[in-house]
N, C-alpha and C positions, 0 to 999 in steps of 0.2 A: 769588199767583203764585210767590212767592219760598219758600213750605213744601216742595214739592218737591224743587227746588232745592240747599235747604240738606242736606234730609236727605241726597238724593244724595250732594254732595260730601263731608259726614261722614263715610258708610256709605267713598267710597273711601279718605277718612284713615287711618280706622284700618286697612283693609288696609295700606294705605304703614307706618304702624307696626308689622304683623306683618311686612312684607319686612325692616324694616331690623332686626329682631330676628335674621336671617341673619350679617350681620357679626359680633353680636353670640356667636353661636354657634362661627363661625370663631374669634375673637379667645380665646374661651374654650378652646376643642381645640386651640389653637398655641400654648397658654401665654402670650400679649397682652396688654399692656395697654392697648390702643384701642379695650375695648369698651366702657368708659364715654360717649364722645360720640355712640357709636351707640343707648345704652340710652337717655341723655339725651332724645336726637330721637324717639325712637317713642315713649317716655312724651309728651313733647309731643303726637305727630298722634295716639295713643290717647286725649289729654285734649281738643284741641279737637276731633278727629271725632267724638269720642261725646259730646260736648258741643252739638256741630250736631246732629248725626241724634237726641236724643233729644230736644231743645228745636223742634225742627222736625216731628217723628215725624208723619207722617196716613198714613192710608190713600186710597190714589190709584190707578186703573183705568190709565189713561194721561195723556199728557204733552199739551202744546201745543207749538206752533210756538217760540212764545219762549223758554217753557221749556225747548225743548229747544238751542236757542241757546243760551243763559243756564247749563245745566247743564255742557256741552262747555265753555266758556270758565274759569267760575268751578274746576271741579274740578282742570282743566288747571294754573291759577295757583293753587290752592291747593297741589297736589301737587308743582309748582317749589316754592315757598318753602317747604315744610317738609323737600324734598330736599336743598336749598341747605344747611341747618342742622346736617350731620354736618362738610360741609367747613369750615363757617365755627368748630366746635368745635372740629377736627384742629389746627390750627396761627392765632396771629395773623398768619402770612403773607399769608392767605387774605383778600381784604377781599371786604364783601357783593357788588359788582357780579362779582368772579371767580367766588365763591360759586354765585350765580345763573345767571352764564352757564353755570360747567359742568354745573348740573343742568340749565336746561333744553336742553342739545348732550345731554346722556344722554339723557332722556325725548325729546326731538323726531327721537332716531336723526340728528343732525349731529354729525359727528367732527371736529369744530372743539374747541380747548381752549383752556385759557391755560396748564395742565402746561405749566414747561419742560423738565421731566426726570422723563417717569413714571417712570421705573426706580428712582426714588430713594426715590418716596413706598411707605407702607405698604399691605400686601397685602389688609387691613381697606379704605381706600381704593379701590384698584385693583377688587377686591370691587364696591364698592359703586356705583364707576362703571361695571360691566359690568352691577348689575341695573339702573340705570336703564334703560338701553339695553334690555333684555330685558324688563322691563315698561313700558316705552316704545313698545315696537312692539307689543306685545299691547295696549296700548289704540289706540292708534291700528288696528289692525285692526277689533276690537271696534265702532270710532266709524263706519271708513268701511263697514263691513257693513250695522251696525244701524240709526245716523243719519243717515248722507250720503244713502239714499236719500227718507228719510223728510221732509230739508229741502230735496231737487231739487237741491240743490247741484253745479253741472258737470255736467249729464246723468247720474247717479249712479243714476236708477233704470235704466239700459239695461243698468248693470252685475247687477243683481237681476234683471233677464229673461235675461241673457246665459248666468246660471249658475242657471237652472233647471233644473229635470229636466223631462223632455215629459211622465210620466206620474203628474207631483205638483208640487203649489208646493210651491218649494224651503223647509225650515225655515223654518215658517209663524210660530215662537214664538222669541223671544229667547234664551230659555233653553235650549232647545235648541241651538240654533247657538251659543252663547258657552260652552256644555264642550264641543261638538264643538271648534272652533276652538284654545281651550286645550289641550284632548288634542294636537292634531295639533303647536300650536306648542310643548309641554314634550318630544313625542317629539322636533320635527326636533331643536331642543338637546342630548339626549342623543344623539343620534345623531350629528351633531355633535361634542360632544364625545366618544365614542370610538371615532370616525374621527382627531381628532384627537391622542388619544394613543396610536392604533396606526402614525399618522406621527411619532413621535417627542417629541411636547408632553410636558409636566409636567401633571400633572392638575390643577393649580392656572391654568396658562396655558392647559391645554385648556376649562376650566369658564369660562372670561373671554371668550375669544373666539369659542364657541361662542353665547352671549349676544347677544354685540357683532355676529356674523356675522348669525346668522337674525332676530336685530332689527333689521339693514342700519345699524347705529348706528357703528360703525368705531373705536370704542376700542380700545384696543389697551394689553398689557400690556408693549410695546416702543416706545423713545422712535421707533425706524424702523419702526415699523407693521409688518406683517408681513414686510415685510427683514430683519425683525432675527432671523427664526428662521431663515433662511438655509438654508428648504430647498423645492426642488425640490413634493415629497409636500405638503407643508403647503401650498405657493400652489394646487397643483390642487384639494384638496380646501375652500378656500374660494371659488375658483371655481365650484364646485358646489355649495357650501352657499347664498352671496351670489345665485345665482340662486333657490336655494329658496324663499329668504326673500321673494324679489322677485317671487315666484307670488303667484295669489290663495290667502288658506288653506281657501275654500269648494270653491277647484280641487280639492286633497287631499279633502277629505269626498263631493263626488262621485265621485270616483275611490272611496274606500272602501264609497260606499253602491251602486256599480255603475250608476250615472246614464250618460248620454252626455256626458261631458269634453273630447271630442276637437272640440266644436264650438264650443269658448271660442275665437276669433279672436285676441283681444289675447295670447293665452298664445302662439300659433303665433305672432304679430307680432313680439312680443317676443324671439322664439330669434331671426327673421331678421333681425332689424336686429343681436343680440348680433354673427349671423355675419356678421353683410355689414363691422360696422364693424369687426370683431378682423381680418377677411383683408383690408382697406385698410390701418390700419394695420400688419398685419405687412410686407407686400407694401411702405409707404413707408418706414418702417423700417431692414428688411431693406435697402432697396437706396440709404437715403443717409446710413447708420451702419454700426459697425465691427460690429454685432451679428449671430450667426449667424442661421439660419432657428430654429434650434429655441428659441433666446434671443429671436427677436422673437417669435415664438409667444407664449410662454412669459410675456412683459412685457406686449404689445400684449392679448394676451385679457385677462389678470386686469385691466387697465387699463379697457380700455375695459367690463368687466363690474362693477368698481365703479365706476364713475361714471355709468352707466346705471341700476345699481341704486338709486343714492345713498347705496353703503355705508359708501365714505371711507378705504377700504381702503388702501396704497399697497405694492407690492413694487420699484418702481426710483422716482427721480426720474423722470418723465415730461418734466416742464420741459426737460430737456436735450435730450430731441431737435431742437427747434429750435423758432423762433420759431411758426412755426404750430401747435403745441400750446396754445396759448393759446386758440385759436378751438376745436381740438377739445374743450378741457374744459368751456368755455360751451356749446356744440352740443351735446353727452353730457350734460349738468348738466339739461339742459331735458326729456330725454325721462322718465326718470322710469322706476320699475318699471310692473307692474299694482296695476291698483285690487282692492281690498282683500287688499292685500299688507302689508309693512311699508316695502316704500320712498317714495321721498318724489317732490316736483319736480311737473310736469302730466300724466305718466299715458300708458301705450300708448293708453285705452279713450278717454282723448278727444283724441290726436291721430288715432283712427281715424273720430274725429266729424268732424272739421274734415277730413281728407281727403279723407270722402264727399262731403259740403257740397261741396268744390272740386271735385269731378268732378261732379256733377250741376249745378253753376253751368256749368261749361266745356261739357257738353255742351245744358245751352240754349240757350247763345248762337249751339252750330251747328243746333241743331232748337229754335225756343223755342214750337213748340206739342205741343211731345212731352214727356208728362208720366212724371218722373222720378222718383222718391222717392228719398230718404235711408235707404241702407240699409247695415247693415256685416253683412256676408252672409246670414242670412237672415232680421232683424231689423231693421224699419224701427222707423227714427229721427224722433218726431216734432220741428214745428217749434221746440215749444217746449225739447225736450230742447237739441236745436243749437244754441237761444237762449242758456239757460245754462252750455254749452258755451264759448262764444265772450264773454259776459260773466263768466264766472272766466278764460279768458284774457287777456282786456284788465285785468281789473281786476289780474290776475297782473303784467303786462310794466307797469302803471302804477305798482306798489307798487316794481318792482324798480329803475324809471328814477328814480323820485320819490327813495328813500331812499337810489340812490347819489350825487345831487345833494347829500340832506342830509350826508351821510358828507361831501362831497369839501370842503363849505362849513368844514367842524371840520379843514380843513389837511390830508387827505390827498389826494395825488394821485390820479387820476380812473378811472386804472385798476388801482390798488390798491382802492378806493375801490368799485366794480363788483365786482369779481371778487370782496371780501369779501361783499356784499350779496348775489350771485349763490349764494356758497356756505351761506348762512345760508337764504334764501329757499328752494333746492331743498334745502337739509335735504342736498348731498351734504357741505361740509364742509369741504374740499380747494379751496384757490383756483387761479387761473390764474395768479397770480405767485409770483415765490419767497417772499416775504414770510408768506403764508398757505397756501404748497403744501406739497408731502410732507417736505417738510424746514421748514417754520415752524411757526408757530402764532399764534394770536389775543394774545397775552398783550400786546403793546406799544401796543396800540387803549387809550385813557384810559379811566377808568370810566363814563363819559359816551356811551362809543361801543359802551362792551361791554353796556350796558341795552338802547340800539337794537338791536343784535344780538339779542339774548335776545328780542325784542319783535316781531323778523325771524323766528327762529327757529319761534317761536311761530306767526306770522300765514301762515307759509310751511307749518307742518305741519297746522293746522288749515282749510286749503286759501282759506285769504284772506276769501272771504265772508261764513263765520261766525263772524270776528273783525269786519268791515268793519261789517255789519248794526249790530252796537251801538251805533255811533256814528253814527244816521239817526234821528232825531229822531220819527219818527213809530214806530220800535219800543218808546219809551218813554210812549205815550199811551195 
């Protein structure tokens, strides 16, 4: 069981070590000397991944159930801790549980940090936290295209009927769809990036947060997040990057192969809630703060579209509008981009399950011999999909009640304590108190709190089940 397995995760080590051969490259073109802890690290994952994949080597048709459980988990933690290994070289400032946690907020696309002062650390660093993020959300795409339907996980195969074509199944081979995907996600990047430096960016700032945007991973090469570039051009244009990102990337490949796209539902879903919640809160805003109409505009949409996306974005303190922002960032936190997209949280595609589910419950109750189906427009939903639906939800709101209990037991207060667990879980990053909001950061949590987090991060991007599963006794028999 476990020869596949290994080889896999080897095979992606040593990719991780030609990424981090990147820094290596910069450090060398800017005259650097930071690129020996980068050389250091990828010599590492080039010596154990090719250590794994060739002491593990077979040849294999396909996978199983467990195995494919087993492979997401292990590659996952493998590609944290050898991530972890350029910070922990940069400075002894850096101790393993910081280490960790900032690799896996890159890779899980949470903009949560323990940086107190990105602006201070080296450009080699800043670098290397923006590819996580960018190869962070390409595998997580990659996982919930190829895997998530193949493990039932959340209703995940509706989303593989959803984004078929009528007159072909959709990318029938992996391989095909995983360089479509890639094409599409290196174009939005550069595209991206020079949109971004024809608003004004440094090509070095534009190549960072190009990254960090279309991965919805929310680093930032500014201690004030995209405040701190102070302008106007650059917040619109990651408003429209941050939704890109937050499409499915199979949406784009339809669109390219001339399929019918226009009958993805969650993509439509997804504009109307952006639009319904940006013109509530400008409309509150606007009328019980000093801010113009074009300033709540302006705040209210980038606001409310990264925290929908789960990109972690921030261009004002939102905190300050008042105590009710608190509820808005938990409620936004929750909904999540689209499924196989790069955002995070529970997804437009299965709160449009759980919708249907409620209206065809309500309308039995007023006709209960008129048979109903479950359907999200012209796809019916069977029972078992809504099963799993509704079992990654609960097991979702159990992980997130559970571990802010255990957080609140280690001496923090209950609603610092939630709001940090809320922001780790949906992967947005950004908490609902100042502590951990647009102006904090994770760094004063002990190292005790910041492994749980990492551990959150984790079981929150890898959408709970396929973490959960390993620890059931009967998967090990």
């Amino acid at each position: 069981m476990w020869q596949p397995v290994l080889t896999i995760s080897g095979y992606i080590l040593g990719i991780l070590g030609l990424v981090m051969l990147v820094p290596v490259g910069f450090e060398v073109s800017i005259g650097g000397r930071l690129w020996s802890p980068f050389m250091t690290s990828a010599l590492l994952s080039f010596f154990f991944g090719f250590s794994l994949f060739l002491s593990n080597y077979t040849k294999f048709e396909r996978i199983n159930l467990k195995q494919a459980y087993l492979i997401t988990t292990v590659s996952w933690i493998l590609v944290c801790a050898f991530s972890a290994v350029p910070f922990l070289l940069y400075g002894s400032a850096i101790h393993v549980a910081d280490a960790l946690f900032e690799s896996m907020a890159g890779l899980t696309g949470t903009s949560a940090t323990i940086m107190t002062d990105v602006e201070a650390l080296p450009p080699a660093i800043l670098l290397w936290r923006s590819l996580l993020n960018g190869i962070g959300g390409l595998g997580i795409v990659i996982f919930a295209v190829a895997l998530l339907p193949f493990l039932g996980i959340g209703g995940m195969q509706i989303f593989q009927r959803e984004n078929s074509d009528s007159s072909d199944k959709f990318m029938p081979k992996f391989s095909y769809i995983a360089k479509r995907i890639v094409a599409v996600y290196l174009f939005l990047i550069s595209l991206c990036c020079v949109v971004y430096i024809l608003c004004g960016m440094s090509v070095f700032d534009a190549v960072n947060q190009a990254m960090s945007v279309i991965g919805t991973g929310g680093f930032s090469t500014k201690n004030n997040s995209i405040a701190g570039f102070n302008s106007v051009w650059i917040e619109l244009a990651t408003m429209v990057f941050m939704i890109c990102g937050a499409l499915p990337m199979t949406f784009y490949v339809l669109l390219m192969r001339g399929g019918d796209a226009d009958k993805n539902r969650q993509v439509r879903s997804f504009f109307k809630i952006i639009l319904f919640v940006g013109l509530c809160l400008t409309f509150y805003v606007y009328a019980t703060t000093d801010y113009t109409l074009l300033s709540s505009l302006r705040y209210c949409f980038f606001t409310a579209i990264s925290l929908v996306t789960t990109t972690g974005l921030a261009s004002c303190n939102f905190l300050q509008w008042g105590v009710w922002t608190t509820a808005m960032v938990l409620f936004l936190s929750l909904i999540g981009g689209c499924t196989g997209s790069t955002g995070g949280s529970i997804k437009i595609l299965r709160w449009q399950v759980i919708y249907a589910f409620l209206r065809k419950y309500l309308l039995s109750a007023i006709e209960p011999h008129r048979v109903i189906p479950i359907k999200i427009g012209s796809l019916n939903v069977s029972e078992k999909v809504t099963m799993s639906v509704f079992v990654y939800l609960f097991s979702f709101l159990i992980c997130l009640g559970f571990f802010s209990f255990v957080v609140s037991l280690c001496g923090v207060d209950f609603s610092t304590a939630f709001a940090a667990v809320m922001a780790c879980i949906t992967n947005v990053g950004l908490g609902a108190v100042d502590a951990i909001g647009p102006e904090g950061n994770f760094a004063f949590f002990s190292a005790n709190l910041k492994m749980l987090f990492v551990f959150i991060m984790f079981l929150g991007r890898l959408e709970v089940i396929t973490v959960l599963v390993l620890f059931s006794k009967s998967f090990w028999r």
